[in-house]
C-alpha positions as CSV (number, residue, x, y, z in Angstrom):
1,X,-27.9,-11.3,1.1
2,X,-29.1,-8.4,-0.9
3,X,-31.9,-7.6,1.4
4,X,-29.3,-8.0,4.4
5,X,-27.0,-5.7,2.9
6,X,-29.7,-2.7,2.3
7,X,-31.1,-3.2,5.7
8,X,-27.5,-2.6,7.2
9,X,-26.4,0.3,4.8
10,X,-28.8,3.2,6.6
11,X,-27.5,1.8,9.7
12,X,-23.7,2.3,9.1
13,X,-24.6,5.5,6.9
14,X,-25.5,7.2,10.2
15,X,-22.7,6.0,12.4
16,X,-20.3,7.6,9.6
17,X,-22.5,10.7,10.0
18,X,-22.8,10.8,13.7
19,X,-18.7,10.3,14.2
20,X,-17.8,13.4,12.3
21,X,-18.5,16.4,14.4
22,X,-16.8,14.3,16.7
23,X,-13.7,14.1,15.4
24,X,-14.2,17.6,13.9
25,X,-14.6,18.8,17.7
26,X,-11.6,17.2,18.6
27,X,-9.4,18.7,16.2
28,X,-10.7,22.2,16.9
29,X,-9.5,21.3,21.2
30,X,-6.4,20.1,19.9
31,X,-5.7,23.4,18.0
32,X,-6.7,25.2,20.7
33,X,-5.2,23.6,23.5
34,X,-2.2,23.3,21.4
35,X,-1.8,27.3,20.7
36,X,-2.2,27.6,24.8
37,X,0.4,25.0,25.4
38,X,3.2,26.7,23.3
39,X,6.1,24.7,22.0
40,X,4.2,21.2,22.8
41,X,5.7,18.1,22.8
42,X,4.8,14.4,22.5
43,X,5.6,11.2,21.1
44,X,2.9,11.0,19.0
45,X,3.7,14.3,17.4
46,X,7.2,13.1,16.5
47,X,8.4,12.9,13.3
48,X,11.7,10.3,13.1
49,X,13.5,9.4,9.8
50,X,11.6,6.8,8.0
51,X,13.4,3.3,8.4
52,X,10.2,1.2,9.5
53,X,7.0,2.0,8.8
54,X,3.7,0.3,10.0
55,X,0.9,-0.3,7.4
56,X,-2.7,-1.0,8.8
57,X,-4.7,-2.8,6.0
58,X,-8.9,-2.8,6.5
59,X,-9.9,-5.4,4.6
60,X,-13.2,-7.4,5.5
61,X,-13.9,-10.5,7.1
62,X,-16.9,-11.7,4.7
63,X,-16.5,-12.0,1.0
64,X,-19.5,-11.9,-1.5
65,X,-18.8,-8.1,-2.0
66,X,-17.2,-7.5,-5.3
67,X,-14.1,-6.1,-5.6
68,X,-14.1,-4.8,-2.3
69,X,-11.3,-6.2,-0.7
70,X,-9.2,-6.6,-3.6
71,X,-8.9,-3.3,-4.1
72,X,-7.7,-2.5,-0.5
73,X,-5.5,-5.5,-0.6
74,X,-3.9,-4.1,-4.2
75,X,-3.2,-0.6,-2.7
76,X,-1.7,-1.9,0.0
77,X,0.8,-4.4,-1.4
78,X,1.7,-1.3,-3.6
79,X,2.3,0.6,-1.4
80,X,4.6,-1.7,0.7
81,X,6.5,-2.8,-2.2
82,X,7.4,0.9,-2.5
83,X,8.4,0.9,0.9
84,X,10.7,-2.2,0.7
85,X,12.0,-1.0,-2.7
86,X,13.2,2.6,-0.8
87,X,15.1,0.3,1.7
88,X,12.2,0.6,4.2
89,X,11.3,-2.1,6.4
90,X,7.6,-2.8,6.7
91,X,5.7,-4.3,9.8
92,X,1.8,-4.8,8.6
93,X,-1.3,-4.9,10.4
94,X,-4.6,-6.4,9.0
95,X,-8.4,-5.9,9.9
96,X,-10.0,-8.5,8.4
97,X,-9.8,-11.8,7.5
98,X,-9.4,-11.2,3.4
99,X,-6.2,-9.6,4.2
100,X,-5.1,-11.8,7.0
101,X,-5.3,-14.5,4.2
102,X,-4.0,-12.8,1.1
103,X,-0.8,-11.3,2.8
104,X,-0.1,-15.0,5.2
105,X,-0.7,-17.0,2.2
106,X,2.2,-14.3,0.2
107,X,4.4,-15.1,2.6
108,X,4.2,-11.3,4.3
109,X,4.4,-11.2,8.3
110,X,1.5,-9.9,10.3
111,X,2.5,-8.4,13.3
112,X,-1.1,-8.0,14.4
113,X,-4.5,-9.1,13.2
114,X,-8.0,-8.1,14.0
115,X,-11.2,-10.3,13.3
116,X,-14.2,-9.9,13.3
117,X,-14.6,-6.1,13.3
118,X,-15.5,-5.0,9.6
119,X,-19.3,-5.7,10.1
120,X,-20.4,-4.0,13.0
121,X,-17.2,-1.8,14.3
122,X,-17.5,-0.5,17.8
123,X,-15.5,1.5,19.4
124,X,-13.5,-0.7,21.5
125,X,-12.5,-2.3,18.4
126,X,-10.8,1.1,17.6
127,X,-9.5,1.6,20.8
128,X,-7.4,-2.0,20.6
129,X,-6.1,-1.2,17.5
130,X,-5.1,2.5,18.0
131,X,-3.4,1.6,21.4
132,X,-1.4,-1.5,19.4
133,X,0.0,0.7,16.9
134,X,0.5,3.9,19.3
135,X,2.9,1.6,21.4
136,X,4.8,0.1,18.5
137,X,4.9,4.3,17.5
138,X,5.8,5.5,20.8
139,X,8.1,2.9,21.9
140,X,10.0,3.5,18.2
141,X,9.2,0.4,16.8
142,X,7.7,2.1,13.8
143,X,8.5,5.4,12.5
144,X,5.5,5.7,11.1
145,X,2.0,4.6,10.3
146,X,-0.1,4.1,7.4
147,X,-3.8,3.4,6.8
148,X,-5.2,2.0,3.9
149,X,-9.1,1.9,4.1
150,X,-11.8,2.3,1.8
151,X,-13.5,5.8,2.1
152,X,-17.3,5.8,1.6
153,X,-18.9,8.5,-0.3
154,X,-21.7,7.3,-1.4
155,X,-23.8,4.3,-1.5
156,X,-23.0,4.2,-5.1
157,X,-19.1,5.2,-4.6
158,X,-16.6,4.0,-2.3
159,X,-12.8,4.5,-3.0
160,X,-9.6,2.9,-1.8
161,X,-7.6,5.5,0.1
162,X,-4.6,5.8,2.4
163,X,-3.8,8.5,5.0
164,X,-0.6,8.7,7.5
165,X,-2.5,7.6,10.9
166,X,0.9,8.9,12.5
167,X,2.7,11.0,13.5
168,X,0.0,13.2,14.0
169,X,0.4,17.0,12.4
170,X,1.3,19.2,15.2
171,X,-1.4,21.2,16.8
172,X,-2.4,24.4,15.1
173,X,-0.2,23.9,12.5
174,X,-3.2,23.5,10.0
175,X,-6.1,26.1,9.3
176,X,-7.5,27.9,12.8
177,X,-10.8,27.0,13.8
178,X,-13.6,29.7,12.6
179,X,-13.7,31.3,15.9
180,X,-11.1,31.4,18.7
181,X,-12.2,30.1,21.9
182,X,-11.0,30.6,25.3
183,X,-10.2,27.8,27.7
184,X,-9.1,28.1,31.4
185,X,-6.9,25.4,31.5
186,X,-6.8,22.5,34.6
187,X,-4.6,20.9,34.6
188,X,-1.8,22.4,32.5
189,X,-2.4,22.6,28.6
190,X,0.6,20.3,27.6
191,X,-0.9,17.5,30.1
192,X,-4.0,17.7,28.5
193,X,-3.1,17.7,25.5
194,X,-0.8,14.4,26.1
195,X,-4.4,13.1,27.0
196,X,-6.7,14.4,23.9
197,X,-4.2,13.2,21.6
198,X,-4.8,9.6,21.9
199,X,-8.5,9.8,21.9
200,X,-8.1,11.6,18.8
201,X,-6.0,8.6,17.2
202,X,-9.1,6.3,18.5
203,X,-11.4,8.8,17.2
204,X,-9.7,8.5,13.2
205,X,-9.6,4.9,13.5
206,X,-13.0,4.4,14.4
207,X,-14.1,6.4,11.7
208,X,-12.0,4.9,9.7
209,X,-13.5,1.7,10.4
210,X,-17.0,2.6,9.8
211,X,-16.4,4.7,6.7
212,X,-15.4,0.6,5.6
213,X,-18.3,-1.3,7.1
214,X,-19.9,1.5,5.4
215,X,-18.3,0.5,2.1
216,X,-18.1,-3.0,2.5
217,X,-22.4,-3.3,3.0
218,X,-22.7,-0.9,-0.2
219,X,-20.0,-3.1,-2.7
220,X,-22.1,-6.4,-1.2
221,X,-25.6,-5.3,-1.8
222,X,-24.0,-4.0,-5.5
223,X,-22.8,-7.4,-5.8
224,X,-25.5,-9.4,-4.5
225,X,-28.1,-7.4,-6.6
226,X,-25.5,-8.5,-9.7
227,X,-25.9,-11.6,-8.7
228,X,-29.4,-11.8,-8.5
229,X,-30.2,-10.0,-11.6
230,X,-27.7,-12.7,-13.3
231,X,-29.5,-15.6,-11.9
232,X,-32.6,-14.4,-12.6
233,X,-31.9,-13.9,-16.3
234,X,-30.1,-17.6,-16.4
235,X,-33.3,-18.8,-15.3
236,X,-34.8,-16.9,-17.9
237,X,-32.5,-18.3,-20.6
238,X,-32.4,-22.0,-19.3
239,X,-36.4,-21.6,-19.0
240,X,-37.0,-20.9,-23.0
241,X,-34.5,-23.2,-23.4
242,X,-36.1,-26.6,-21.4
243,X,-39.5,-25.6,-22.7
244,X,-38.0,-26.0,-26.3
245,X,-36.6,-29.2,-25.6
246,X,-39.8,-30.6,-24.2
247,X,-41.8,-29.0,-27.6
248,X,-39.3,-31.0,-29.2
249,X,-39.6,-34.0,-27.6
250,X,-43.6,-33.6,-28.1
251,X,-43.4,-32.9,-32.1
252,X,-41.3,-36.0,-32.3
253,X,-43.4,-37.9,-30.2
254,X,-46.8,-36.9,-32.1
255,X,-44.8,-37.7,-35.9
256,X,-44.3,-41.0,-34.2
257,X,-47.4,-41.6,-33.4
258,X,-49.1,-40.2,-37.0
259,X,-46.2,-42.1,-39.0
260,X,-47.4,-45.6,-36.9
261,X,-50.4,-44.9,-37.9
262,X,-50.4,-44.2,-41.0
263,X,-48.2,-47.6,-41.4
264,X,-51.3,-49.6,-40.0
265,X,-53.4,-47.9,-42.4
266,X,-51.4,-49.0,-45.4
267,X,-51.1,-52.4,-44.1
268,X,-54.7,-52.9,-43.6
């Protein structure tokens, strides 16, 4: 499983790689398109007064990995027993089956869970789960979501993080992209926009997801190799130990064997 696990980490290394200009192009349109459009308006730029919010937990499906899910799993429960405790109602959302399990087997209710994603995400993974909670957003079931995922840094370092999925910051209202472009616009600005907007949801949550896989094969081959070196060293130990027994068993055997003879010696 060690082996397995370093063979997938280049793999899911370059997806994380080859998703960000992506998502980094999309936010440069949105800004743009957005300063075209004026005073833009959609539901997913909303903001509502926080009285449900929606938490989407990416856990993994496998174990073997460590503290991987754990950690995600911790984060999140803390974070939704803040919510309950500012007399917020929580609706959750897993990805995985670690966190399908933990938060059934707590008694929590899962509105919605994925499985069978963490390993190799693709992108209409993404797309099912950004549409589920952009309709539970849109249609005001939730006034608000949260994502709790484990961001991948490194193959040595991966850290448990959360980020507001939604609403989305309205466009423009961050930093300017380097340099301005100019767009003839068709159709209008505002209905483009209503159209970029959800692709950029899809876009976060499929990085999202593969910043985890990401994660997930790096905390497994770290666990696996722990394991190995463990067992490899118990072998050690039990090795010296079995071959000290049977030296044992071979002095005692030999004494026998001189003391019986010496016995017969007397004797005779």
């Amino acid at each position: 499983m060690e082996l397995i696990a370093a063979a997938r980490i280049p793999k899911a290394q370059a997806r994380v790689v080859a998703s960000k200009p992506y998502v980094e192009k999309l936010v440069e349109v949105i800004q743009n398109v957005g300063g075209a459009s004026g005073g833009v308006s959609h539901p997913l730029l909303d903001s509502r007064e926080l009285r449900t919010v929606g938490v989407l937990v990416v856990a993994s499906d496998r174990g073997l990995a460590g503290a991987y899910a754990s950690n995600i799993i911790r984060l999140a429960e803390r974070r939704m027993i803040e919510h309950h405790k500012a007399g917020r109602e929580v609706i959750l959302y897993t990805i995985g089956k670690k966190a399908q399990t933990y938060f059934r087997y707590r008694g929590y209710p899962i509105q919605r869970a994925f499985l069978g994603v963490t390993d190799t995400p693709g992108y209409g993974d993404a797309r099912a789960v950004s549409n589920t909670v952009m309709d539970a957003y849109a249609g005001e079931e939730i006034d608000a979501v949260e994502a709790v995922y484990t961001r991948y840094q490194s193959a040595m370092t991966q850290i448990a993080s959360e980020i507001r999925l939604l609403p989305l910051e309205p466009p423009g209202g961050g930093a300017a992209p380097p340099v301005p472009v100019a767009y003839t616009y068709e159709p209008s600005p505002a209905e483009i926009l209503s159209r970029i907007l959800p692709r950029y949801v899809e876009a976060s949550v499929f990085n999202m997801l593969l910043e985890a896989s990401a994660s997930e094969h790096s905390a497994r081959r770290r666990a696996m190799k722990a394991a190995t070196d463990n067992a490899e060293e118990l072998i050690r130990i039990l090795t010296v130990a079995a071959n000290r027994a049977r030296q044992a068993e071979i002095t005692t055997a030999i004494t026998e064997i001189v003391g019986g003879a010496e016995a017969l010696a007397a004797k005779s």
